[in-house]
C-alpha positions as CSV (number, residue, x, y, z in Angstrom):
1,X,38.8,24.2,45.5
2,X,38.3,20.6,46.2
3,X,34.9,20.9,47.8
4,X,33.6,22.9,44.7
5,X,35.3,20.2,42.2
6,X,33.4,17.6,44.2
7,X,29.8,19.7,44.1
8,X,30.0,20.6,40.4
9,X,28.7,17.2,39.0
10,X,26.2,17.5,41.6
11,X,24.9,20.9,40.2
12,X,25.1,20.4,36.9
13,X,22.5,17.1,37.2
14,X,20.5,19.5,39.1
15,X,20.4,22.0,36.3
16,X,20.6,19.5,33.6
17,X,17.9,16.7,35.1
18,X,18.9,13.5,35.1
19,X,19.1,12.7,31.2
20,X,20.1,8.9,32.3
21,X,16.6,8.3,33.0
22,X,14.9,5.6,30.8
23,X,11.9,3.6,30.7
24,X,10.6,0.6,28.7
25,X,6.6,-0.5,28.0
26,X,4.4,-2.4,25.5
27,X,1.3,-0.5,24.0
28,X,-1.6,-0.9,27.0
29,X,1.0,-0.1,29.6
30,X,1.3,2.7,31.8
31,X,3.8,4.4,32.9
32,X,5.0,7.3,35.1
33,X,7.1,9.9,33.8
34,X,8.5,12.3,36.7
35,X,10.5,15.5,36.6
36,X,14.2,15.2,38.6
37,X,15.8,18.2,39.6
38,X,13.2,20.6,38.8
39,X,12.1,22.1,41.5
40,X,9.4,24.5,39.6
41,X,8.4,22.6,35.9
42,X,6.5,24.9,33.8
43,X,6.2,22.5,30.5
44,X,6.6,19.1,29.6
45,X,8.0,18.7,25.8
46,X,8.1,15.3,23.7
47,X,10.4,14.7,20.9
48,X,9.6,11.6,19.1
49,X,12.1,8.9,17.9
50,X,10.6,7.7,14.9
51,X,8.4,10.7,14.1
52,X,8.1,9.4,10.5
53,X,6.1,6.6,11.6
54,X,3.8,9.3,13.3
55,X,3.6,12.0,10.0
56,X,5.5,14.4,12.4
57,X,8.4,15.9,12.1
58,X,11.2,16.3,13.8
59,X,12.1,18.1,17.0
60,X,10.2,19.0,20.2
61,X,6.6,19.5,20.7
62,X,5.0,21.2,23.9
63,X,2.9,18.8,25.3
64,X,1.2,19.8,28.6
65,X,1.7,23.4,30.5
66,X,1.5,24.3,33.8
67,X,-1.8,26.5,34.0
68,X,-2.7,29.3,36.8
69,X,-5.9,27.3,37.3
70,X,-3.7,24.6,39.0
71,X,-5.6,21.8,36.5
72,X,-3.0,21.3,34.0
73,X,-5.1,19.6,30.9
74,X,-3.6,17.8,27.2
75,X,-4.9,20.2,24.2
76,X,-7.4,17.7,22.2
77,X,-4.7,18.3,19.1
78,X,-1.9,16.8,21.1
79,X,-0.6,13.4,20.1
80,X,-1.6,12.1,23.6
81,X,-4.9,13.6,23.9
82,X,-6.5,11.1,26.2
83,X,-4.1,9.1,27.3
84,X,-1.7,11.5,29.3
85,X,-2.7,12.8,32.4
86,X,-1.0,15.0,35.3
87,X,-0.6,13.3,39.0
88,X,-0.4,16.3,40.6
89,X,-0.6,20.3,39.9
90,X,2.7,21.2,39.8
91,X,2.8,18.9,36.9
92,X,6.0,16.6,38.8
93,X,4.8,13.4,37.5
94,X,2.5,12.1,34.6
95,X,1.0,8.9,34.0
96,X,1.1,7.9,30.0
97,X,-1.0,5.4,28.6
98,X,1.3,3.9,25.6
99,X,0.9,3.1,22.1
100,X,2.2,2.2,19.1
101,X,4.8,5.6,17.7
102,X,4.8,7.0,21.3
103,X,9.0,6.3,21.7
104,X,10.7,9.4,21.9
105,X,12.5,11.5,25.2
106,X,10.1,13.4,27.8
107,X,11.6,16.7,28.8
108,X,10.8,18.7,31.7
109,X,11.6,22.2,31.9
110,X,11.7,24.6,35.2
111,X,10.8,28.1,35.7
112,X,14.7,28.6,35.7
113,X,15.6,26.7,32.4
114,X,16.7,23.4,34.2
115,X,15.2,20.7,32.8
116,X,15.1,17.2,33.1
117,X,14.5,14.0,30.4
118,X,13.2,10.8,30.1
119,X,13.6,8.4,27.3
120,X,11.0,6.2,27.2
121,X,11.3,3.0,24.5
122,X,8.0,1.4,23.4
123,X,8.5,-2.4,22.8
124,X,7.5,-3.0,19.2
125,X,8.7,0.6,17.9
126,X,10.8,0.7,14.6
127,X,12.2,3.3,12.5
128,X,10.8,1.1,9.3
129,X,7.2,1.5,10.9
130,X,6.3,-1.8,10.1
131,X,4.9,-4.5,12.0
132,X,7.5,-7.3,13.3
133,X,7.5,-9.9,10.7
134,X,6.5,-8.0,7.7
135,X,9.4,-8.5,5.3
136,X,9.5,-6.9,1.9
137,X,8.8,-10.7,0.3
138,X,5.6,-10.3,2.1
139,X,5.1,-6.6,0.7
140,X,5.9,-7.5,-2.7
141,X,2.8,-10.0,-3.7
142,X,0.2,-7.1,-2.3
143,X,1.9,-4.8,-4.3
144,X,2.1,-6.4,-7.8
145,X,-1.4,-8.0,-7.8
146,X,-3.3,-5.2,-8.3
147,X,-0.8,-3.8,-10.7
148,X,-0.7,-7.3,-12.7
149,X,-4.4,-7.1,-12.5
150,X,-4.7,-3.7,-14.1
151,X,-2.6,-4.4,-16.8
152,X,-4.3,-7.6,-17.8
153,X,-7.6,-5.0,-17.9
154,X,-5.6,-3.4,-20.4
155,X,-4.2,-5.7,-22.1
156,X,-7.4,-7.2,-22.8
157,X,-9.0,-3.5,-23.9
158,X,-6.4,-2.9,-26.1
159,X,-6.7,-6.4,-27.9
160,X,-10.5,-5.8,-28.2
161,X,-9.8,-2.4,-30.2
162,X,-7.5,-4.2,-32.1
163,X,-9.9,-7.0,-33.1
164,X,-12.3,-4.4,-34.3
165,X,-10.9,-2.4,-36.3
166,X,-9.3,-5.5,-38.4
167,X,-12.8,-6.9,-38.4
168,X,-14.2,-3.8,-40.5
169,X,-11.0,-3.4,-42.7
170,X,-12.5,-6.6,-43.9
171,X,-16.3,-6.4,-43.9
172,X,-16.7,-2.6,-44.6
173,X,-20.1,-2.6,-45.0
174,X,-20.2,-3.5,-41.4
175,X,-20.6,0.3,-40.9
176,X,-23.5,1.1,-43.4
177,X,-27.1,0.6,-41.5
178,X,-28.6,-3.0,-41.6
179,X,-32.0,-1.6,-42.7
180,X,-31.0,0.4,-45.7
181,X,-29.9,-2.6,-47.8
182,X,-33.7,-4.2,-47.3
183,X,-35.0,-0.5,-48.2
184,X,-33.1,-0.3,-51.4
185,X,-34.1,-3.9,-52.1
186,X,-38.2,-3.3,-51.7
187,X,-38.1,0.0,-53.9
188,X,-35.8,-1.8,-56.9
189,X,-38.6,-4.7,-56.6
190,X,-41.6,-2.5,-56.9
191,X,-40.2,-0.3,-59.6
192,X,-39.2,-4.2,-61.1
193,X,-43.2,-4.8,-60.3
194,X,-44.8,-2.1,-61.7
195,X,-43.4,-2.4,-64.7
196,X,-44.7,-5.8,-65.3
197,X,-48.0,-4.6,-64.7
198,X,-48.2,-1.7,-66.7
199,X,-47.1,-4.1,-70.1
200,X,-50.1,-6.3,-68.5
201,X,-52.7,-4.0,-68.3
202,X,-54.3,-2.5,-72.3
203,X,-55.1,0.7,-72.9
204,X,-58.0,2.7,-73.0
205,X,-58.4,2.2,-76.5
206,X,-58.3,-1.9,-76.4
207,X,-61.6,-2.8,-76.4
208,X,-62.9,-1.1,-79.0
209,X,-59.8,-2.3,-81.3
210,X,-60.7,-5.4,-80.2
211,X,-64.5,-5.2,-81.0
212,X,-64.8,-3.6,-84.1
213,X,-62.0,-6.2,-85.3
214,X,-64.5,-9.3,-84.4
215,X,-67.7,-7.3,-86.1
């Protein structure tokens, strides 16, 4: 009874992996994640830490499968595409090239549901997703000048609407055409014209008036 007391911790990180394992990196480093415990790993899963900052969502994601071939490959639609690689075909140990989002615990699962994890911390990582000294005083100033910007656009439409329609309450004949008042004008003064002609001119009867009045 004591021997078995004294082996069960020993199983249970067998089946379990060793979930104490950590690692730490900056973006541009690489690092080695390895399966413990496992003796047969048929998948390697990821689940993020700040999957927010990645538009993911929560939970685990299969990234890499052991493959009959014996050339375990990244699906192009992973998050890793490129950057994650497989030392060896039995998929025991990987080499990660980090970036930015890529915190989150590695978990490698055997043929007989034993598993083993990795938590790996990437230096710079944040659940805010912002970059180390960007404080919201910072945010602010980007955010309200385009806004004050827009509504001076505004402002100054609106005041120019306003202006306009004051200016023809007072000068309505603003609206009528420019050319219709010089028309009007040249049609009253030839009507005006003509008339002063026609009182002018004697009639067809004139002359002779006029010569039988000076026989």
């Amino acid at each position: 009874m004591a021997l078995w007391l004294q082996l069960l911790p020993l199983l249970l990180s067998r089946a379990q992996g060793d979930p104490g394992a950590s690692l730490d990196g900056r973006p541009g480093d690489r690092v080695n994640l390895s399966c413990v415990g496992v003796s047969h790993p048929i998948r390697w899963a990821w689940a993020p830490s700040f999957p927010a900052c990645k538009g993911l969502s929560k939970g685990r994601r299969p990234i890499l499968w052991a493959l009959p071939s014996g050339i375990p490959t990244v699906p192009p639609l992973q998050p890793f595409a490129g950057r994650l690689r497989s030392l060896d075909p039995s998929i025991q140990r990987l080499e990660l090239l980090l970036s930015a989002g890529d915190s989150g615990t590695f978990f490698c699962r055997g043929r007989h549901e034993d598993e083993s994890r990795t938590v790996l911390h990437v230096l710079g990582d944040r659940a805010d997703c912002r970059a180390p000294g960007t404080t919201p005083a910072s945010v602010y100033p980007q955010l309200l000048i385009p806004l004050l910007g827009a509504g001076l656009l505004l402002g100054l439409g609106a005041l120019g609407v306003v202006w306009w329609l004051w200016s023809l309450s007072l000068h309505p004949s603003a609206l009528s055409p420019p050319h219709s008042f010089t028309l009007e004008s040249r049609a009253s003064e030839a009507s005006k014209g003509g008339g002063a002609r026609d009182s002018r001119v004697p009639g067809p009867g004139a002359g002779k008036g006029w010569g039988m009045g000076r026989g």
